[in-house]
C-alpha positions as CSV (number, residue, x, y, z in Angstrom):
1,X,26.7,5.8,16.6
2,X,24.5,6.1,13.6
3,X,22.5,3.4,12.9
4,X,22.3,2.8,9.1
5,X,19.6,0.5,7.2
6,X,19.7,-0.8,3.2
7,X,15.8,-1.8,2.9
8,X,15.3,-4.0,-0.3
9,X,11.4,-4.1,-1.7
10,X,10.3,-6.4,-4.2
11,X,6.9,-7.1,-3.7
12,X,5.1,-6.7,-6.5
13,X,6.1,-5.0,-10.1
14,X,8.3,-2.0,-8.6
15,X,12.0,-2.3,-7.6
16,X,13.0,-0.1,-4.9
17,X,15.8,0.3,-2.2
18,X,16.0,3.4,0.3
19,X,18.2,4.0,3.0
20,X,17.6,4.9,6.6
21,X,19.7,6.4,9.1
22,X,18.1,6.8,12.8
23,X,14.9,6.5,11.2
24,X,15.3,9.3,9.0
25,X,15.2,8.5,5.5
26,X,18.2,9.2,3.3
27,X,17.4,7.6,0.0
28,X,14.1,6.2,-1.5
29,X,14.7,5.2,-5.2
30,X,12.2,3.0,-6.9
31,X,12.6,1.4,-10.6
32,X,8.8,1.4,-12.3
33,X,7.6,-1.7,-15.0
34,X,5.7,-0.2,-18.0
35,X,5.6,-4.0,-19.7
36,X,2.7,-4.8,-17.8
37,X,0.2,-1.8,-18.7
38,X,-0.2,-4.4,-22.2
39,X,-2.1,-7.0,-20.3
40,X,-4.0,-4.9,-18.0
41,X,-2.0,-6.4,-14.9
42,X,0.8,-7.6,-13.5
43,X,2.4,-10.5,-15.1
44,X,5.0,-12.6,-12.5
45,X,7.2,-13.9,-14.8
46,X,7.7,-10.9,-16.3
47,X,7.9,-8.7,-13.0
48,X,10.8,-11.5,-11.9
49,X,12.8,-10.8,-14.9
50,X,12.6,-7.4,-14.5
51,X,13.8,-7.3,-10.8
52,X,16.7,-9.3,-11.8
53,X,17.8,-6.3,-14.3
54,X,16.6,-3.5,-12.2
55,X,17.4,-4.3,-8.5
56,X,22.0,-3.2,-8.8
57,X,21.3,-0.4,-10.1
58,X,18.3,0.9,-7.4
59,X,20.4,-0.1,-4.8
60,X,23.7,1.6,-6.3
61,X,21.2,4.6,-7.0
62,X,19.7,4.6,-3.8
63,X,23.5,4.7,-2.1
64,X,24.7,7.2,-3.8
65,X,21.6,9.3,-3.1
66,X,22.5,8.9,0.5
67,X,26.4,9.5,0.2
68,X,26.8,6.0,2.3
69,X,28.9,2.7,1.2
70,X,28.7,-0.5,2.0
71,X,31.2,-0.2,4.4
72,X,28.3,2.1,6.5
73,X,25.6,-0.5,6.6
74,X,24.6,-1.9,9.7
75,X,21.9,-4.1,8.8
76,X,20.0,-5.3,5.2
77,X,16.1,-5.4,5.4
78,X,14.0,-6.9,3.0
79,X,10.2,-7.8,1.4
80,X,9.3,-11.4,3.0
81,X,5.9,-11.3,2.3
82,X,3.3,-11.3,0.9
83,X,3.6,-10.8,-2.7
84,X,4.4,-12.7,-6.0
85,X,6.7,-15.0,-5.2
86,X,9.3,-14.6,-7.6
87,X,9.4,-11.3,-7.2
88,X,10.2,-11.8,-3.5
89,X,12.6,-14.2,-4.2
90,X,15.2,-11.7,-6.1
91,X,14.9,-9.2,-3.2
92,X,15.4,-11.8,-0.4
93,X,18.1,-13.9,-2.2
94,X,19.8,-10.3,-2.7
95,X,19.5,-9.2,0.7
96,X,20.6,-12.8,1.5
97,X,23.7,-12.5,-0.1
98,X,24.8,-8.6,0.7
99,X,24.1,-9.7,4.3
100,X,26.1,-12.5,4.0
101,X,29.2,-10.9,2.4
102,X,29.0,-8.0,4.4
103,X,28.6,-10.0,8.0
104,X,26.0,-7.6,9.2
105,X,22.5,-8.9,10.2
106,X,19.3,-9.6,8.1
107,X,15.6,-8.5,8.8
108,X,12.8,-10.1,7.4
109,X,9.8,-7.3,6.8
110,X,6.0,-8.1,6.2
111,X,4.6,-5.6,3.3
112,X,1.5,-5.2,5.1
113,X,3.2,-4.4,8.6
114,X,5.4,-1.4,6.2
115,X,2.4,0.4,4.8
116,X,0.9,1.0,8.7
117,X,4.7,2.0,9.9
118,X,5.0,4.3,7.0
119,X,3.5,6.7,8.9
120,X,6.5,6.7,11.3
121,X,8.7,8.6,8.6
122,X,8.0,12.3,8.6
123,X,6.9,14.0,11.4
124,X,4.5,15.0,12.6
125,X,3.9,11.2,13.3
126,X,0.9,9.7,15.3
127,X,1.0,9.0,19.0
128,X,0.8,5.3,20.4
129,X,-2.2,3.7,20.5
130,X,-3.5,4.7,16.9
131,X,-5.8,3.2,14.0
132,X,-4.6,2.5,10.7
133,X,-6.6,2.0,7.6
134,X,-4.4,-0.2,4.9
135,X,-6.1,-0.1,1.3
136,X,-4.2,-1.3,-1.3
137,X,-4.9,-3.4,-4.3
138,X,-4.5,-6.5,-2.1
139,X,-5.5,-5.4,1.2
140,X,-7.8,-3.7,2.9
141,X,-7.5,-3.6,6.7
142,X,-7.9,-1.9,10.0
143,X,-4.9,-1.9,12.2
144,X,-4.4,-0.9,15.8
145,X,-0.9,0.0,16.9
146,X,0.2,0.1,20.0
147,X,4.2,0.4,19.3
148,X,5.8,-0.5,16.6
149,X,6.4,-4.2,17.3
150,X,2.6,-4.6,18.1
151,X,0.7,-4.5,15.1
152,X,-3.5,-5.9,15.5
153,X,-5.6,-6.5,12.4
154,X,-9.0,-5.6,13.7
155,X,-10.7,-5.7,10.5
156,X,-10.2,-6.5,7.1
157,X,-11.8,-7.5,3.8
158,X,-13.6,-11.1,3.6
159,X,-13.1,-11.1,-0.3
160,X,-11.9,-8.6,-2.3
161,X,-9.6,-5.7,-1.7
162,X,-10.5,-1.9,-2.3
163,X,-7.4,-1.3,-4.4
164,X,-9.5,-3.9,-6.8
165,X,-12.6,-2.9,-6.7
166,X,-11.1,0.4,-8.3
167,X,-9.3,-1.4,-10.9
168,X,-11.9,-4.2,-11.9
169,X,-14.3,-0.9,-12.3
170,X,-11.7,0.6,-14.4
171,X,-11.7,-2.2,-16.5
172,X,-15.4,-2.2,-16.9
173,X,-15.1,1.5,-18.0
174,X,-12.8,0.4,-20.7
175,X,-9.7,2.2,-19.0
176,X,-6.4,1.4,-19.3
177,X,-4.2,-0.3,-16.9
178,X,-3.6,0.8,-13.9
179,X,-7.3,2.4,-13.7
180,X,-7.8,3.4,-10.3
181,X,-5.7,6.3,-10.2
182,X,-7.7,7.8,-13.6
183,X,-11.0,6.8,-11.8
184,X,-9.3,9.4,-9.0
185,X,-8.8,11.9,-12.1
186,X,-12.1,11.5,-13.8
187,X,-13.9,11.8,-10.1
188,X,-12.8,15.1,-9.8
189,X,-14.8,16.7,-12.4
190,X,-18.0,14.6,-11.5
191,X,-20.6,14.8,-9.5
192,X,-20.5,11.8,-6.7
193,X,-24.3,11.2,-5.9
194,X,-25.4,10.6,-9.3
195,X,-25.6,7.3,-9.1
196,X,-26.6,5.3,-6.5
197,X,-24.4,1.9,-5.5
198,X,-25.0,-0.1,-2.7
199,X,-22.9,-0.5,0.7
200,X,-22.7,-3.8,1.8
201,X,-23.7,-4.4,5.3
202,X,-20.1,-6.7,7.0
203,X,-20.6,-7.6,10.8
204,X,-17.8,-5.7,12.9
205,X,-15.0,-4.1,11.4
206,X,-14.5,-6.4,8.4
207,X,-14.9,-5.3,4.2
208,X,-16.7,-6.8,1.7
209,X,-16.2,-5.4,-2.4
210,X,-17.4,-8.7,-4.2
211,X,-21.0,-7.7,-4.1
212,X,-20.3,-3.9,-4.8
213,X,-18.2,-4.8,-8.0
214,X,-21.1,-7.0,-9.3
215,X,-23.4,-4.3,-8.8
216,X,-21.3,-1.8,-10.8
217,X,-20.8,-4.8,-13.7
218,X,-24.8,-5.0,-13.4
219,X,-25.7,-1.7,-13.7
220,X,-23.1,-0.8,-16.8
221,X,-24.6,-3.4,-18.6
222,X,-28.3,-2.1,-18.3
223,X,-27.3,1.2,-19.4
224,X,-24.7,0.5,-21.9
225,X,-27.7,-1.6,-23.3
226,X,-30.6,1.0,-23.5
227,X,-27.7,3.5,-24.5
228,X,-24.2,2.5,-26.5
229,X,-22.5,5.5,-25.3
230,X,-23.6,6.1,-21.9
231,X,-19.8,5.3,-20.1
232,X,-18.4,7.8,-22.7
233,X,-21.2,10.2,-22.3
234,X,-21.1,10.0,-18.5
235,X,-17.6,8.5,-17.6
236,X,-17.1,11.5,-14.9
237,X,-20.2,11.0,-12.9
238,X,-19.5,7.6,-12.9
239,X,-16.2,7.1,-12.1
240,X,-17.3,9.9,-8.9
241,X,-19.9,8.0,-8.0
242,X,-17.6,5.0,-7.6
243,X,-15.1,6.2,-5.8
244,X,-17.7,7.7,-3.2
245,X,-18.9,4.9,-2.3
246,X,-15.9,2.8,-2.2
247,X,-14.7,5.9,0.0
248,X,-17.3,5.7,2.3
249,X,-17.3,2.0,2.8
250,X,-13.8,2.8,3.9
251,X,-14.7,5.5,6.2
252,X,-17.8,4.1,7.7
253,X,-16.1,1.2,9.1
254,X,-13.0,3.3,10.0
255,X,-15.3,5.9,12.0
256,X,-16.9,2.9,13.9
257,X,-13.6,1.3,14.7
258,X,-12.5,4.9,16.3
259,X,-15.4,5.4,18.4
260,X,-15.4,1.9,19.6
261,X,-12.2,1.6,20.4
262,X,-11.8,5.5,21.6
263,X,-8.6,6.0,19.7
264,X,-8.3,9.6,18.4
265,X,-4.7,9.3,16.2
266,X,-5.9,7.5,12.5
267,X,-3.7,6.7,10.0
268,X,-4.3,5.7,6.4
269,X,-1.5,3.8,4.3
270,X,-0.9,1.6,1.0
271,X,-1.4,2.6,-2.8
272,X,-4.7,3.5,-2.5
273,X,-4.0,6.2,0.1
274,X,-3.0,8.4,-2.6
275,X,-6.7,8.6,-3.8
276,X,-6.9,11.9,-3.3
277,X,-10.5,11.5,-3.1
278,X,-9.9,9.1,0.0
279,X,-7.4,11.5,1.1
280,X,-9.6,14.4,1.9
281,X,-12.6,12.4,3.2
282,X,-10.2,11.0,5.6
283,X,-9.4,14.6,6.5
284,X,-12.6,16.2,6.9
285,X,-13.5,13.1,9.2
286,X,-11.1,13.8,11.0
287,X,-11.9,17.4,11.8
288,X,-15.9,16.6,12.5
289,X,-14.7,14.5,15.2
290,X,-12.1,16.0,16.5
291,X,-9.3,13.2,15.6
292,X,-5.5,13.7,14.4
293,X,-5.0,12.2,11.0
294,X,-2.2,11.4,9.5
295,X,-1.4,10.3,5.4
296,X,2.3,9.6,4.4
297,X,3.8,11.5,1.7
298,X,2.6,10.2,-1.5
299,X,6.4,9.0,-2.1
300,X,5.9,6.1,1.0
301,X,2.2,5.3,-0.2
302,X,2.7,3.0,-3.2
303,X,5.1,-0.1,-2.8
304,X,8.6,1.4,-2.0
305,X,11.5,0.7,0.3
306,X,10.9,3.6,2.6
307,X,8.5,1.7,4.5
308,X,10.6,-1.5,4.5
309,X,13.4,0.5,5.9
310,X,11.3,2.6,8.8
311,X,10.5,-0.8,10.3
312,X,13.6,-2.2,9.8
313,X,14.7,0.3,11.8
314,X,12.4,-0.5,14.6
315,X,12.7,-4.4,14.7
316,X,17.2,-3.2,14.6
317,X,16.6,-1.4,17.8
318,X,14.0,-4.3,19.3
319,X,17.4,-6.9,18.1
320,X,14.3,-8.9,15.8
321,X,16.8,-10.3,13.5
322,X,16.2,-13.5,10.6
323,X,18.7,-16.2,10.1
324,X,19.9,-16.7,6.4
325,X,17.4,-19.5,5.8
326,X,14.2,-17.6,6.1
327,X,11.9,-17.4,3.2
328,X,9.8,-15.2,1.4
329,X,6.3,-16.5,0.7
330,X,3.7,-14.9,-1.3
331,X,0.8,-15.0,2.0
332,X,1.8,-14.6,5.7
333,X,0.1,-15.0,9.0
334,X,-0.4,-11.6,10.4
């Protein structure tokens, strides 16, 4: 018998609902929020509000995409952390309530947990044990895998994520909201070295962008001092020279963790896994040393449901069900 999953994610500022049958993924539909590019971030309240208008129709959208009913479900899986906290609470009182009404069971997902089990969706799909490296604008961590139910943070940042460190610079460029993917776009048609920024040296396999940021903040002010229109007259170099070294930050401390730990299957995951820049320095690593990567699809990258349904999947078959009174909250324990 088919095994049929309605995943519910809510995390952040994007509504989205998928479905998964067997572990292949039928449906993947995911309702965006413009409002927030006016105040250059995500605003909760607003991203609530939204979820409550946007969240029927995703889930009707992502059901008929799949040519399932309710009637087909076997389980609901949903967002419990971490991420704003009214925003969770729409997709978990939801999934609460379907569950409920349709007397199938509930699974509780961690975000985090999603992004490295994203990889799990289209083949080819890594080999147990493997590495993933999670960047998003949140987190940035180092995972080891060893099946799906046993997940090991190894590393991760000590202050601020990468995904930020690309939007904070975007912001000091003067780019609009969300800037790290145009930092990507400008990137491509500069040249990298240019500029010089430091790499901060973190014990182990740990992150550290607080000190790199400052040093971008720092040096944009000298030079937009001595010259008014040195961003606009060198925007491309710039933004390449950023996004090299946040890249290699990234990578270095990826590349240690593989030798170390002799793992040769390495994942990346989470939104800023569709840097493409990231993407093929990833890939090129990979071939110098001889290691299997792996990227999802840019589709399962960014916050969607997808990822929330591929593990749902995996804690259905394990029986790692939640009772009706479980909560979302906005941090987790790992």
């Amino acid at each position: 018998m088919p095994v049929t999953i309605l995943a519910i994610e809510s995390s952040c500022d994007d509504t989205s609902a998928a479905i998964c049958q067997n572990g292949k993924m039928l449906s993947n539909c995911v309702a965006n929020q413009s409002i927030h590019e006016r105040y250059g971030g995500v605003v909760p309240e607003l991203a609530g509000r939204a979820h409550l208008q946007n969240i029927v129709p995703v889930v009707e959208a992502a059901l008929d995409q799949a040519h399932v009913t309710m009637k087909d479900l076997d389980a609901i899986a949903f967002t419990q952390s971490p991420g704003l906290i009214g925003s969770l609470l729409v997709g978990a009182q939801f999934a609460k309530s379907l569950a409920l009404s349709l007397n199938i069971p509930l699974i509780a997902v961690q975000h985090m947990q999603a992004h490295v089990l994203a990889n799990l969706i289209d083949d080819p799909k890594p080999e147990f044990p493997f590495l993933c490296l999670t960047v998003s604008g949140g987190h940035t961590q180092i995972v080891k895998c060893s099946h799906p139910s046993a997940l090991e943070v190894i590393g991760e940042t000590l202050d601020d994520a990468a995904g930020e460190a690309f939007d904070k610079s975007a912001k000091l460029l003067g780019l609009p909201y969300p800037g790290g993917p145009l930092i990507d776009k400008y990137a491509k048609q500069g040249n990298p070295l240019r500029f010089k920024f430091p790499e901060p040296q973190i014990p182990s396999y740990d992150f550290s962008f607080s000190g790199l940021k400052t040093s971008i903040l720092y040096f944009l002010q000298e030079k937009t001092a001595a010259n008014s229109n040195f961003i606009k007259d060198n925007l491309a170099d710039i933004c390449a020279s950023i996004q090299h070294r946040i890249i290699t930050i990234l990578l270095n401390k990826f590349k240690k963790a593989a030798i170390e730990t002799s793992i040769t299957q390495l994942c990346i995951a989470g939104g800023v896994s569709a840097n493409s820049g990231l993407r093929e320095s990833f890939e090129v690593m990979g071939e110098k040393n001889g290691w299997s990567t792996f990227i999802p699809a840019f589709a399962y990258c960014t916050d969607n449901a997808g990822m929330i349904a591929i593990t749902g999947y995996y804690k259905y078959l394990d029986g790692d069900f939640s009772d009706l009174n479980v909560t979302p909250s906005a941090r987790s324990e790992w």
